[in-house]
LUMZATOR-861416 format. One record per atom (N, C-alpha, C, CB): residue number from 1; residue in one letter; atom name; x, y, z. Coordinates in pm, 1 decimal. Glycine has a CB too. Layout:
<zators>
nr = NUM, rest = A, atom = CA, X = X, Y = Y, Z = Z
...
</zators>
This chain:
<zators>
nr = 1, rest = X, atom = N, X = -4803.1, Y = 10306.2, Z = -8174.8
nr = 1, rest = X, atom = CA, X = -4887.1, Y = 10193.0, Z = -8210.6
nr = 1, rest = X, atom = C, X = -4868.1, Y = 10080.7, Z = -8108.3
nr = 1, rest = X, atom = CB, X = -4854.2, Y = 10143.3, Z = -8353.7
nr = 2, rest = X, atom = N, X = -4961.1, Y = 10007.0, Z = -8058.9
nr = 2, rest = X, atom = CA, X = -4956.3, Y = 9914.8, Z = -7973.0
nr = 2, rest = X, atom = C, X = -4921.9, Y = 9771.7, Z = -8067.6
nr = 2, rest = X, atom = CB, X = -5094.8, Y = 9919.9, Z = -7887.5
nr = 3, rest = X, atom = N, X = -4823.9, Y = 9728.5, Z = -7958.2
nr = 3, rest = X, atom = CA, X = -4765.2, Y = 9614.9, Z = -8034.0
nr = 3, rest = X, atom = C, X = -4893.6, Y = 9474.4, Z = -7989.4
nr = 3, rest = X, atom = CB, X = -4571.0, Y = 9584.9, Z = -7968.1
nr = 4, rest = X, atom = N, X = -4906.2, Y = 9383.6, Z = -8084.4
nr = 4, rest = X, atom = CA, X = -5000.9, Y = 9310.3, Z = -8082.9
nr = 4, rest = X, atom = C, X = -4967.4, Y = 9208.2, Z = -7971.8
nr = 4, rest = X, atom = CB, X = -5026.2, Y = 9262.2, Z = -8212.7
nr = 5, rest = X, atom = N, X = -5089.3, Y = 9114.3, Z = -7889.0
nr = 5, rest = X, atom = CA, X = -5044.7, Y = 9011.5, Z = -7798.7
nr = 5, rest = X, atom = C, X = -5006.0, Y = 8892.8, Z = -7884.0
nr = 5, rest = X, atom = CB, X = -5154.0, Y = 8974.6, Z = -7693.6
nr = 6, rest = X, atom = N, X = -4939.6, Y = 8837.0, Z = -7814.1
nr = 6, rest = X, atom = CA, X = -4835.8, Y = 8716.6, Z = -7866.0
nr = 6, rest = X, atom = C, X = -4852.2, Y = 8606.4, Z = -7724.2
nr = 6, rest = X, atom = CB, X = -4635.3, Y = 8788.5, Z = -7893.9
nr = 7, rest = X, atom = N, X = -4801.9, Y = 8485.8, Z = -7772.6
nr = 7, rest = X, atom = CA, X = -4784.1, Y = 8379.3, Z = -7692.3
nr = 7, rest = X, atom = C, X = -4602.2, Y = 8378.3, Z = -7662.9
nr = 7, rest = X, atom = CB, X = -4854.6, Y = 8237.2, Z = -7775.4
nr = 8, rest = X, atom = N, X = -4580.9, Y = 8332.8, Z = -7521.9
nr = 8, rest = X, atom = CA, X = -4482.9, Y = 8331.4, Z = -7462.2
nr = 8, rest = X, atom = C, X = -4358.1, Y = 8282.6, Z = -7557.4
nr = 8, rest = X, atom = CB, X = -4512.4, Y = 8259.2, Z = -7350.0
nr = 9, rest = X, atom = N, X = -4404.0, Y = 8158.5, Z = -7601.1
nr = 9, rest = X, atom = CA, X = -4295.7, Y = 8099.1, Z = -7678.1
nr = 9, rest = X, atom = C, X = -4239.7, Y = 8197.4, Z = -7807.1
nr = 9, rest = X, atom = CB, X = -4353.3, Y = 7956.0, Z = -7733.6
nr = 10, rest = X, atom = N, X = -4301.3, Y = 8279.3, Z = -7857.5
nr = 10, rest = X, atom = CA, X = -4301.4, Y = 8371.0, Z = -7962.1
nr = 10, rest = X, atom = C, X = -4192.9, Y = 8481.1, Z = -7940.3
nr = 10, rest = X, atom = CB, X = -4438.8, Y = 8429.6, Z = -7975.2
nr = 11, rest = X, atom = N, X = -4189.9, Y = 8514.4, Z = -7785.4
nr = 11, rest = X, atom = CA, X = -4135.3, Y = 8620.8, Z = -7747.5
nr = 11, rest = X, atom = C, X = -4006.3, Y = 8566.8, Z = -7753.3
nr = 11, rest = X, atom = CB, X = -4182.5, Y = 8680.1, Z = -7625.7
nr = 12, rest = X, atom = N, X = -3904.0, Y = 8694.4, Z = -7798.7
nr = 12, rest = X, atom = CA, X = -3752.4, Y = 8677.9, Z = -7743.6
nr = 12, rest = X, atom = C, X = -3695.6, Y = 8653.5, Z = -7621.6
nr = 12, rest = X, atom = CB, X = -3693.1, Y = 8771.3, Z = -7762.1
nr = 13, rest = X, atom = N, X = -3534.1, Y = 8626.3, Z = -7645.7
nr = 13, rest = X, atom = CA, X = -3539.5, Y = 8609.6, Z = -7488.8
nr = 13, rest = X, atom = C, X = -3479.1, Y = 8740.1, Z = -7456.8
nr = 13, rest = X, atom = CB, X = -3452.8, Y = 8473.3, Z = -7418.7
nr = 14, rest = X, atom = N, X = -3482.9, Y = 8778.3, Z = -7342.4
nr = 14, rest = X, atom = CA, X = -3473.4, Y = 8936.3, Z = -7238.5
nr = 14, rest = X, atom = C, X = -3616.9, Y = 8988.7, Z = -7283.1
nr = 14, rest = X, atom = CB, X = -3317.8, Y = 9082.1, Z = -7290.4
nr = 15, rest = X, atom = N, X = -3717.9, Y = 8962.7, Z = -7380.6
nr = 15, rest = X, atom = CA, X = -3828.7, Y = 9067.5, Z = -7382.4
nr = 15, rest = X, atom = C, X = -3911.6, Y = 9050.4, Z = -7252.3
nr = 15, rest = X, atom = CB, X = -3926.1, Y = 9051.5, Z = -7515.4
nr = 16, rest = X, atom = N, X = -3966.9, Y = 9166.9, Z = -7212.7
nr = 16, rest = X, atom = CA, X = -4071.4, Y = 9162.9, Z = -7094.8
nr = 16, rest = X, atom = C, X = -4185.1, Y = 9192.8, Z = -7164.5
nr = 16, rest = X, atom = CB, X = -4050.5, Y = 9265.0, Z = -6969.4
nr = 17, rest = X, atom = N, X = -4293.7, Y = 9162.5, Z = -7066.9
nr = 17, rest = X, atom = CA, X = -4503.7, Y = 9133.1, Z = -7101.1
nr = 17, rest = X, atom = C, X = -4525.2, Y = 9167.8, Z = -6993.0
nr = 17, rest = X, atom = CB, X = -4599.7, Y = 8961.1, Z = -7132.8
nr = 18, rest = X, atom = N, X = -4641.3, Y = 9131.4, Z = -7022.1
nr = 18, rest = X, atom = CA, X = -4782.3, Y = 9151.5, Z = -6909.6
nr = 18, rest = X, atom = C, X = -4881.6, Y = 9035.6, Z = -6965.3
nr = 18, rest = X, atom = CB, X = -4878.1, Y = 9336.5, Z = -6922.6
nr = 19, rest = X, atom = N, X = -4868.8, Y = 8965.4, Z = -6894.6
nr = 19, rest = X, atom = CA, X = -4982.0, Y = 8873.1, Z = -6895.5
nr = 19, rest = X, atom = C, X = -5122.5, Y = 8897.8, Z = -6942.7
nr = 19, rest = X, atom = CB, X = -4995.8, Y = 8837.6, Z = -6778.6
nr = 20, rest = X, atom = N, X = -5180.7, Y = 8896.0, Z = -7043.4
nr = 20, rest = X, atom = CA, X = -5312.5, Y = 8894.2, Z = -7097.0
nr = 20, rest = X, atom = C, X = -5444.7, Y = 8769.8, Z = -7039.8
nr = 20, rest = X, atom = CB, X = -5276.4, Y = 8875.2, Z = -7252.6
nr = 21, rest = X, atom = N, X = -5391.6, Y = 8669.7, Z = -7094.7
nr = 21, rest = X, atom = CA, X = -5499.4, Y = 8589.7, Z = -7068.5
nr = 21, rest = X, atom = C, X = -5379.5, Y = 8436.3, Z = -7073.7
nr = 21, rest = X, atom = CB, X = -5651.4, Y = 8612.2, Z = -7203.0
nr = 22, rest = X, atom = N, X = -5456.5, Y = 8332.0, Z = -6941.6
nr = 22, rest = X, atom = CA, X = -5416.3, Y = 8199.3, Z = -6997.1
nr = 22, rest = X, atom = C, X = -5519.4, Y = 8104.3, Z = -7074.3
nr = 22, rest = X, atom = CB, X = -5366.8, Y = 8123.7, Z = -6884.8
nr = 23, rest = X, atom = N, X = -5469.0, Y = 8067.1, Z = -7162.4
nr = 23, rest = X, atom = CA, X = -5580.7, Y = 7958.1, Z = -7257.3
nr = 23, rest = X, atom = C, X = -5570.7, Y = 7814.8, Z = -7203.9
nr = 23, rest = X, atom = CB, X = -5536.5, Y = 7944.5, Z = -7439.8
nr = 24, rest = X, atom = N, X = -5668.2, Y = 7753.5, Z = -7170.7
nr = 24, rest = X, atom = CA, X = -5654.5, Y = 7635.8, Z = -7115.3
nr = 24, rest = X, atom = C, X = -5737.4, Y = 7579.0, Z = -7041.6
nr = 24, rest = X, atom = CB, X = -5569.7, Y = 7632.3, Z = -7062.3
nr = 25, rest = X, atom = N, X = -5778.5, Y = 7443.6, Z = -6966.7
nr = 25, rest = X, atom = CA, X = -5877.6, Y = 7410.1, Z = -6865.6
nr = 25, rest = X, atom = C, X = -5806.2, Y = 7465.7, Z = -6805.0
nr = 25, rest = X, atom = CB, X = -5928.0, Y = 7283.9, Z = -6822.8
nr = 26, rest = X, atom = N, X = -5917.1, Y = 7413.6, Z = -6668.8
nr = 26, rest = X, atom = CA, X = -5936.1, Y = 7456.0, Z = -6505.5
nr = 26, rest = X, atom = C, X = -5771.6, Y = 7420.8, Z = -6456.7
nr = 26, rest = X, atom = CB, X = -6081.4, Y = 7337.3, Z = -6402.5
nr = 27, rest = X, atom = N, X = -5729.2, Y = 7296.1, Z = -6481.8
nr = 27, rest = X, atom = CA, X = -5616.3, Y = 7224.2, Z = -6423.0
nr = 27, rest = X, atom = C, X = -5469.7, Y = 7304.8, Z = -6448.5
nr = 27, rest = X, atom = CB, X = -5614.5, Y = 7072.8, Z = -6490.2
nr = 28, rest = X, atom = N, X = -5476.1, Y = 7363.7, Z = -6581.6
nr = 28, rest = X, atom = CA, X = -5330.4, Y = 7436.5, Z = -6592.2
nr = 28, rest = X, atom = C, X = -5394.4, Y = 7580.3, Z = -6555.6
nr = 28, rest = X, atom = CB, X = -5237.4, Y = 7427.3, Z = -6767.5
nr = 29, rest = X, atom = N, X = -5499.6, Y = 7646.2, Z = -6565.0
nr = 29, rest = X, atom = CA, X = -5500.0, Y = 7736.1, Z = -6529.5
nr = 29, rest = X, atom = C, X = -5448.2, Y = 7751.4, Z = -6374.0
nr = 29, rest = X, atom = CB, X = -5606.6, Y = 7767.7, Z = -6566.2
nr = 30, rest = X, atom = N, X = -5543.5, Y = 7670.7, Z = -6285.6
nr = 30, rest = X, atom = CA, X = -5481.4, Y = 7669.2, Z = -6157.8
nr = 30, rest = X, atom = C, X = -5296.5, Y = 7630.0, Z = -6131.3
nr = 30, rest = X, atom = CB, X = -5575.0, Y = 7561.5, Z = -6086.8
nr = 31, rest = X, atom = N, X = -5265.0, Y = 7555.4, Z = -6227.9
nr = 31, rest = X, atom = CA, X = -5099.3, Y = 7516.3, Z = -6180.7
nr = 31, rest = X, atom = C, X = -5041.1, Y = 7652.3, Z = -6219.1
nr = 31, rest = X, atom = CB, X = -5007.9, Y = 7367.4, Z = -6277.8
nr = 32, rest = X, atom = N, X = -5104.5, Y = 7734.0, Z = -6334.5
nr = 32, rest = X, atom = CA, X = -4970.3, Y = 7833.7, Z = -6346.9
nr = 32, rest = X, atom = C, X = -5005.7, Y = 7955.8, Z = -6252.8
nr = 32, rest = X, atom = CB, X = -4938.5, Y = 7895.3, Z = -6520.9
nr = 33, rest = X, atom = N, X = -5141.6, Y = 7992.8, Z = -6204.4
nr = 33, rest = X, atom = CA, X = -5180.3, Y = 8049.9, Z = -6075.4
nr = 33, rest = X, atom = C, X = -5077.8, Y = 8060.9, Z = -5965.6
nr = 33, rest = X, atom = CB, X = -5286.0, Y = 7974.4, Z = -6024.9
nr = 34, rest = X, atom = N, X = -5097.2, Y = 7905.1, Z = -5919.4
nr = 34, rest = X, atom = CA, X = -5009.7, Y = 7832.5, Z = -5830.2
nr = 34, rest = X, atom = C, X = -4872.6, Y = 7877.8, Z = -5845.9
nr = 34, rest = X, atom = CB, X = -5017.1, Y = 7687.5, Z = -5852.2
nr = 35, rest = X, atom = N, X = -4817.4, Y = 7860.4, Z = -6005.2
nr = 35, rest = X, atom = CA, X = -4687.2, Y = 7923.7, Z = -5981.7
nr = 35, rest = X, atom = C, X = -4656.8, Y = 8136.0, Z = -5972.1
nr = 35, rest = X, atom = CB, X = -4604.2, Y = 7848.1, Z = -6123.4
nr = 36, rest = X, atom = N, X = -4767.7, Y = 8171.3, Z = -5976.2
nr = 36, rest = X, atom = CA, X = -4767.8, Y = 8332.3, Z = -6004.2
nr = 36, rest = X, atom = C, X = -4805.2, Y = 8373.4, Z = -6097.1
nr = 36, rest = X, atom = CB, X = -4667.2, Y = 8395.4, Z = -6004.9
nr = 37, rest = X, atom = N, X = -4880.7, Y = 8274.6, Z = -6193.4
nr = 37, rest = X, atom = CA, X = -4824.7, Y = 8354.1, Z = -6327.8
nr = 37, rest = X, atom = C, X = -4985.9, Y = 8362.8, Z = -6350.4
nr = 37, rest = X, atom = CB, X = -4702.1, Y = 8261.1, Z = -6469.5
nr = 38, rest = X, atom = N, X = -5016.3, Y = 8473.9, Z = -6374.0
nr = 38, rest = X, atom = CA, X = -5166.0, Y = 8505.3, Z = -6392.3
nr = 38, rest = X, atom = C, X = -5182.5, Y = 8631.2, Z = -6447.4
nr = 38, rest = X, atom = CB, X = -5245.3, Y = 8501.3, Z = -6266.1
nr = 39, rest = X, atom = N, X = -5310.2, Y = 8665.4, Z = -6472.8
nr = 39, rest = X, atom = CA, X = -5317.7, Y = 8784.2, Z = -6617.0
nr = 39, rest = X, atom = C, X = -5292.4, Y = 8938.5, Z = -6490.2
nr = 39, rest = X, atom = CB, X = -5553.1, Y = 8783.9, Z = -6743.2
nr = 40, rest = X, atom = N, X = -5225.6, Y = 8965.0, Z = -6555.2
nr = 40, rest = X, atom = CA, X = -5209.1, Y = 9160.4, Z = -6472.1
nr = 40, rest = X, atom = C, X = -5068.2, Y = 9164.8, Z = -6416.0
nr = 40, rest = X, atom = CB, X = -5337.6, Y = 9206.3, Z = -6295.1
nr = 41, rest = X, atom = N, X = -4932.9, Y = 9006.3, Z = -6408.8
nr = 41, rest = X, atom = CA, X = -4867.5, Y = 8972.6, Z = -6383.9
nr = 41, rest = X, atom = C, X = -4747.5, Y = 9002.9, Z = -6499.0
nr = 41, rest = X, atom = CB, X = -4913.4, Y = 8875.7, Z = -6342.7
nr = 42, rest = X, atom = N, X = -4617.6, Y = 9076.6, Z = -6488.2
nr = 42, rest = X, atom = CA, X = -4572.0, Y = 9122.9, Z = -6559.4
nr = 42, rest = X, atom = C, X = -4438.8, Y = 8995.9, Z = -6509.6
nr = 42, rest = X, atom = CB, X = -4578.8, Y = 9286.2, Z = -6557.2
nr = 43, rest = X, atom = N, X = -4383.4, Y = 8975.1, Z = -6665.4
nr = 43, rest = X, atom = CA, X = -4299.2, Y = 8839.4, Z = -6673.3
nr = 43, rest = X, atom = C, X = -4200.6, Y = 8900.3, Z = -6759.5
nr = 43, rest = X, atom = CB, X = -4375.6, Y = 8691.6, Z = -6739.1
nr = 44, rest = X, atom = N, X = -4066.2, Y = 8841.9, Z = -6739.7
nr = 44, rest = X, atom = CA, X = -3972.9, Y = 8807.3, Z = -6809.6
nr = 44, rest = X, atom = C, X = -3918.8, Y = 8684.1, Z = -6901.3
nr = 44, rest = X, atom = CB, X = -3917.5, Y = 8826.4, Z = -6743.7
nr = 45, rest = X, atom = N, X = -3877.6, Y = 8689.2, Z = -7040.7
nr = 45, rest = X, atom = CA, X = -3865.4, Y = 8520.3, Z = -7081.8
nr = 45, rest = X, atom = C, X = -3704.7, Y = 8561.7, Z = -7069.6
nr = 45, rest = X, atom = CB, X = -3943.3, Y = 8441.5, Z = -7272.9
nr = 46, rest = X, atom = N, X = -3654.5, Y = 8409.2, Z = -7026.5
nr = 46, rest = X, atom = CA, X = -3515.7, Y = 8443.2, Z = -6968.9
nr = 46, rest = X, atom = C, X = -3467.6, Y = 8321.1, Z = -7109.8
nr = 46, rest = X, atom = CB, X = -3476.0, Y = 8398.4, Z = -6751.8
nr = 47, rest = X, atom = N, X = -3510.0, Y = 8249.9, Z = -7062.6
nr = 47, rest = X, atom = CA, X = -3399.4, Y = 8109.6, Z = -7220.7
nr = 47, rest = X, atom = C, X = -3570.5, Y = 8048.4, Z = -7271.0
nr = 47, rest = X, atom = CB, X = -3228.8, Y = 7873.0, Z = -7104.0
nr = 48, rest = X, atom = N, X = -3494.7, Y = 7975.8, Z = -7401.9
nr = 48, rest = X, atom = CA, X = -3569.0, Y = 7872.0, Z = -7412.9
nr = 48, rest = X, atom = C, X = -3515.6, Y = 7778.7, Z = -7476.8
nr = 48, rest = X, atom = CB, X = -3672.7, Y = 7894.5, Z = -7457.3
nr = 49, rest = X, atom = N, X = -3542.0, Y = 7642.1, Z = -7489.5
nr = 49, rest = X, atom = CA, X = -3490.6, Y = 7529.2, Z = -7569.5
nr = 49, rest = X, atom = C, X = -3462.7, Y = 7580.5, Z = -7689.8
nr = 49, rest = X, atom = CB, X = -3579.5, Y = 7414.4, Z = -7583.6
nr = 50, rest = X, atom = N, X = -3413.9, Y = 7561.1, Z = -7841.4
nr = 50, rest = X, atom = CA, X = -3446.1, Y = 7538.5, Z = -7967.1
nr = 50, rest = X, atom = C, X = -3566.8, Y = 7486.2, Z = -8002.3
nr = 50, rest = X, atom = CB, X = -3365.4, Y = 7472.2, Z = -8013.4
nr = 51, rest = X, atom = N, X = -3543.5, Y = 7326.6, Z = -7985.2
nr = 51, rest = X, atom = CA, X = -3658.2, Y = 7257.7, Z = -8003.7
nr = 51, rest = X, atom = C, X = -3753.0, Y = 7195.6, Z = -7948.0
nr = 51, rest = X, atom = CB, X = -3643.2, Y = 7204.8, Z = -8047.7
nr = 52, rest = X, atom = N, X = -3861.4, Y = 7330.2, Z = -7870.2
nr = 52, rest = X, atom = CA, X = -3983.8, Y = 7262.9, Z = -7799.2
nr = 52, rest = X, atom = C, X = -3930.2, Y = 7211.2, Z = -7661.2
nr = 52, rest = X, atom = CB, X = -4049.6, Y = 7131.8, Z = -7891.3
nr = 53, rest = X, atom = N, X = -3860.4, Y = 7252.2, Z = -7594.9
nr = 53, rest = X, atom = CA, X = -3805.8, Y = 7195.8, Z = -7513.7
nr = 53, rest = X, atom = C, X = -3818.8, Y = 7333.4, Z = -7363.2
nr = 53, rest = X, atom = CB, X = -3653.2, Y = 7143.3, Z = -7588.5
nr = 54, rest = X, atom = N, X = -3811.4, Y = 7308.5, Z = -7246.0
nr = 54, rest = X, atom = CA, X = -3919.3, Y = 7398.7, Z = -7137.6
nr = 54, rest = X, atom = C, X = -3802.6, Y = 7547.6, Z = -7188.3
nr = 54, rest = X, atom = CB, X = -3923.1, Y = 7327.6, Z = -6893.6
nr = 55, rest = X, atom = N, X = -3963.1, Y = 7692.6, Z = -7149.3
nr = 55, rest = X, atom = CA, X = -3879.8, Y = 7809.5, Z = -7167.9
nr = 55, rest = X, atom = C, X = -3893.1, Y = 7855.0, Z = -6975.3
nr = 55, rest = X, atom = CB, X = -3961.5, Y = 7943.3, Z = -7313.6
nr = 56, rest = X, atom = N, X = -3767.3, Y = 7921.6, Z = -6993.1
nr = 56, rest = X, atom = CA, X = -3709.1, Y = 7949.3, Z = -6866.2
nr = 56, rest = X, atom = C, X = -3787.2, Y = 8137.2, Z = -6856.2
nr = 56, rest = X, atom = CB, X = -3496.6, Y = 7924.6, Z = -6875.9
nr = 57, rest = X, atom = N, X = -3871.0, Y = 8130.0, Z = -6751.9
nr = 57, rest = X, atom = CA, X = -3931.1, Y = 8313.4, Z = -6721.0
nr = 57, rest = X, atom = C, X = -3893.0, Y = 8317.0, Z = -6579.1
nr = 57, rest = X, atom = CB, X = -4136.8, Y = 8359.2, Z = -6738.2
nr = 58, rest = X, atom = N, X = -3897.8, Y = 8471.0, Z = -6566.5
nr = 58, rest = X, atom = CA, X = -3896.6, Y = 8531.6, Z = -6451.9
nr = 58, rest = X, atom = C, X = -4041.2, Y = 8601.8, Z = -6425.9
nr = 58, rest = X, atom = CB, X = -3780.1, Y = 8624.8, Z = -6452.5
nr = 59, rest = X, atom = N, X = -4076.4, Y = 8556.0, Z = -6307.0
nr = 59, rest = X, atom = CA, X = -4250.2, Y = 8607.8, Z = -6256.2
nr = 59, rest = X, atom = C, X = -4198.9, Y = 8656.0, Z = -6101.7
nr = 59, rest = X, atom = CB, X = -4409.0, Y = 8439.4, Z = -6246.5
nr = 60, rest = X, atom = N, X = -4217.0, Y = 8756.6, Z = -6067.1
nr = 60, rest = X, atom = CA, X = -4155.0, Y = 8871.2, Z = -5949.6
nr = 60, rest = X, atom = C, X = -4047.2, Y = 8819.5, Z = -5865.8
nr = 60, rest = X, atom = CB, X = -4269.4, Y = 8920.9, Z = -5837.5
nr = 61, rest = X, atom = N, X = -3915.5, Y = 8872.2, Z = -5921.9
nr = 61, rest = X, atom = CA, X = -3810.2, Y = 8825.3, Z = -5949.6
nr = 61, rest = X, atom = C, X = -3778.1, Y = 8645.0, Z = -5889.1
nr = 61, rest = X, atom = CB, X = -3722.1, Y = 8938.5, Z = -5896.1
nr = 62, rest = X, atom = N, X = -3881.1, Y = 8590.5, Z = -5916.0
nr = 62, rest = X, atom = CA, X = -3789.1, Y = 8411.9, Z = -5917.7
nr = 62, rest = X, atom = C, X = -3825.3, Y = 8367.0, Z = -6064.6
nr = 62, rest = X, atom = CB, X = -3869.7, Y = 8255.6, Z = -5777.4
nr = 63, rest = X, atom = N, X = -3679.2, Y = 8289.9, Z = -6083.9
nr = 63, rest = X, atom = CA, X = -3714.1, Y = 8202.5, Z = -6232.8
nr = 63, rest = X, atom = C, X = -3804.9, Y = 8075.9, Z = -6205.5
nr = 63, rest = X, atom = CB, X = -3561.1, Y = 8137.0, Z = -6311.7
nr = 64, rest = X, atom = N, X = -3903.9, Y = 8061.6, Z = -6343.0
nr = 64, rest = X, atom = CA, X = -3975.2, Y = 7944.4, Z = -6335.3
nr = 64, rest = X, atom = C, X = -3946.3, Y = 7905.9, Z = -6440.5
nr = 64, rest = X, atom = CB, X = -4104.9, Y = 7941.2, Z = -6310.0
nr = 65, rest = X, atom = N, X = -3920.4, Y = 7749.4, Z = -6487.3
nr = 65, rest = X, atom = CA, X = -3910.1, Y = 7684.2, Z = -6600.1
nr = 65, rest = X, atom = C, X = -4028.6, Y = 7597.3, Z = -6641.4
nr = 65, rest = X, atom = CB, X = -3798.7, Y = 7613.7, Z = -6591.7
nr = 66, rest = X, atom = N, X = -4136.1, Y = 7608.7, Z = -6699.3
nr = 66, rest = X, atom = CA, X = -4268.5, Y = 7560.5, Z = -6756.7
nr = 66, rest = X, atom = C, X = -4248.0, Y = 7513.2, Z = -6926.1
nr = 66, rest = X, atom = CB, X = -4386.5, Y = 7696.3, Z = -6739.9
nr = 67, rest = X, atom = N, X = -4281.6, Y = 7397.3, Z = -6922.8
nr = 67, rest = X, atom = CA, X = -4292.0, Y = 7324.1, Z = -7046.2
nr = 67, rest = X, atom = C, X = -4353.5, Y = 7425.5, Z = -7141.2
nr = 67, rest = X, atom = CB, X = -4378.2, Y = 7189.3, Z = -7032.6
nr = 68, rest = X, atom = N, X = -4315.4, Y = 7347.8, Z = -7277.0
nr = 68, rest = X, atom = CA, X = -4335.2, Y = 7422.6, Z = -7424.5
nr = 68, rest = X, atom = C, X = -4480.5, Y = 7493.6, Z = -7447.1
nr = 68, rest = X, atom = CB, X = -4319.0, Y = 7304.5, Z = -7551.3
nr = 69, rest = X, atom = N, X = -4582.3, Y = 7304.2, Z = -7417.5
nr = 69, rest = X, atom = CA, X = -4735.8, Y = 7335.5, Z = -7389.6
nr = 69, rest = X, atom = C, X = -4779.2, Y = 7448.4, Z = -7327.6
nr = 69, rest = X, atom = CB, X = -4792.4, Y = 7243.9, Z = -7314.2
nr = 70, rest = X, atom = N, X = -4694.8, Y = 7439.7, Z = -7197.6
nr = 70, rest = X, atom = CA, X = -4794.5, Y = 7587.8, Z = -7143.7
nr = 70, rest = X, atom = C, X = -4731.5, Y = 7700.3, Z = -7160.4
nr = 70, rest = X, atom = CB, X = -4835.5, Y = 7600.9, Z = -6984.2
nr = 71, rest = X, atom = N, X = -4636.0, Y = 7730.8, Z = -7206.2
nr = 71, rest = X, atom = CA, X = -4572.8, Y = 7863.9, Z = -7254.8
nr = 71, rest = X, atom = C, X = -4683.7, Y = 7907.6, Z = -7383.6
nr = 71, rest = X, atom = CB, X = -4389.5, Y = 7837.0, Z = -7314.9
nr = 72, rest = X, atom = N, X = -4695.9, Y = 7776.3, Z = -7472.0
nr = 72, rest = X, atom = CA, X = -4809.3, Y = 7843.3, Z = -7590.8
nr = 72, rest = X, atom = C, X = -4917.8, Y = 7879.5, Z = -7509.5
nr = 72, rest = X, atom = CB, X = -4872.0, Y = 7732.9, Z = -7720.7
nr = 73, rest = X, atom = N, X = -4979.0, Y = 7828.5, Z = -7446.3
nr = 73, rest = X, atom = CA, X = -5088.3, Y = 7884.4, Z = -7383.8
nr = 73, rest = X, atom = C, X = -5088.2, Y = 8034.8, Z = -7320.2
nr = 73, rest = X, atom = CB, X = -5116.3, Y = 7794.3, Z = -7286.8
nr = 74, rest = X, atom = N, X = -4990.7, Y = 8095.6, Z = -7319.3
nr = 74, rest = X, atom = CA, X = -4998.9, Y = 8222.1, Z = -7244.8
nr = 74, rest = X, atom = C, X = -5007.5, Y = 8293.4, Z = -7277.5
nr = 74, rest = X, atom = CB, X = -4943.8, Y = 8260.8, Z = -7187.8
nr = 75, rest = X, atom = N, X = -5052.6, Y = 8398.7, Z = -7334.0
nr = 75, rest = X, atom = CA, X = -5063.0, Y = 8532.4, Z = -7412.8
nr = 75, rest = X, atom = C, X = -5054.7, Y = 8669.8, Z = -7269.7
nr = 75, rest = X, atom = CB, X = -5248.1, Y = 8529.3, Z = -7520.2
nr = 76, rest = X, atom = N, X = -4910.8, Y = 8666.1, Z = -7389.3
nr = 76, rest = X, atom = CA, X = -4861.9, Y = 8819.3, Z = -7388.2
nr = 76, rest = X, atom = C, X = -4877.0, Y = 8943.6, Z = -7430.9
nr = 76, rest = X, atom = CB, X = -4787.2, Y = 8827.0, Z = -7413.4
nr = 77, rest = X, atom = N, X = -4875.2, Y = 9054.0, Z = -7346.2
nr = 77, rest = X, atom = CA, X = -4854.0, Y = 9206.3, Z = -7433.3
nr = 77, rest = X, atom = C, X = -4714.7, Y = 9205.6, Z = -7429.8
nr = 77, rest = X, atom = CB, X = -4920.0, Y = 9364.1, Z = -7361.1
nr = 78, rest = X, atom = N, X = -4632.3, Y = 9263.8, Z = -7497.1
nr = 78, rest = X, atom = CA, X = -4513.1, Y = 9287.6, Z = -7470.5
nr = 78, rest = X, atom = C, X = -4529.5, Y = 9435.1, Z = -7412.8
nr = 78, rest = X, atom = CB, X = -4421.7, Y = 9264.0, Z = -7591.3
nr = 79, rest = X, atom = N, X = -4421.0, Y = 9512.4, Z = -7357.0
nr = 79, rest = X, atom = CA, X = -4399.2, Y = 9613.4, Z = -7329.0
nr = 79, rest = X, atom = C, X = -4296.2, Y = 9688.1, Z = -7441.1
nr = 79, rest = X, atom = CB, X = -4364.4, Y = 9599.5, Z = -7201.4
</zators>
């Protein structure tokens, strides 16, 4: 059974994805571009705050740390 897509913040930490889709204007779409992170792009979530506070991923092997906001915005498949 295929496991359902999820948003970044949702995921555990060590789980790996694949990037589905980013939700958002033009402006964060292009910044998380900018950082690698785009749909067909397979990611790692490495930490995250407790509370709302930035989650730490890996996008082909460098860590990026991106605020709470745009972690919800990201939808994941998990693997």
């Amino acid at each position: 059974m295929d496991k359902a897509p999820t948003t970044l913040v949702q995921m555990e930490r060590g789980q790996r994805g694949t990037v589905l889709q980013l939700q958002g204007g033009r402006g964060l779409v292009n910044r998380l571009n900018a950082l690698g992170i785009r749909p067909g792009k397979k990611i790692t979530k490495v930490s995250a705050m407790l509370m709302r506070g930035p989650v730490t991923i890996e996008v082909d092997r460098a860590q990026i740390a991106i605020g709470f906001g745009m972690a919800k915005k990201i939808i994941v498949k998990l693997d």
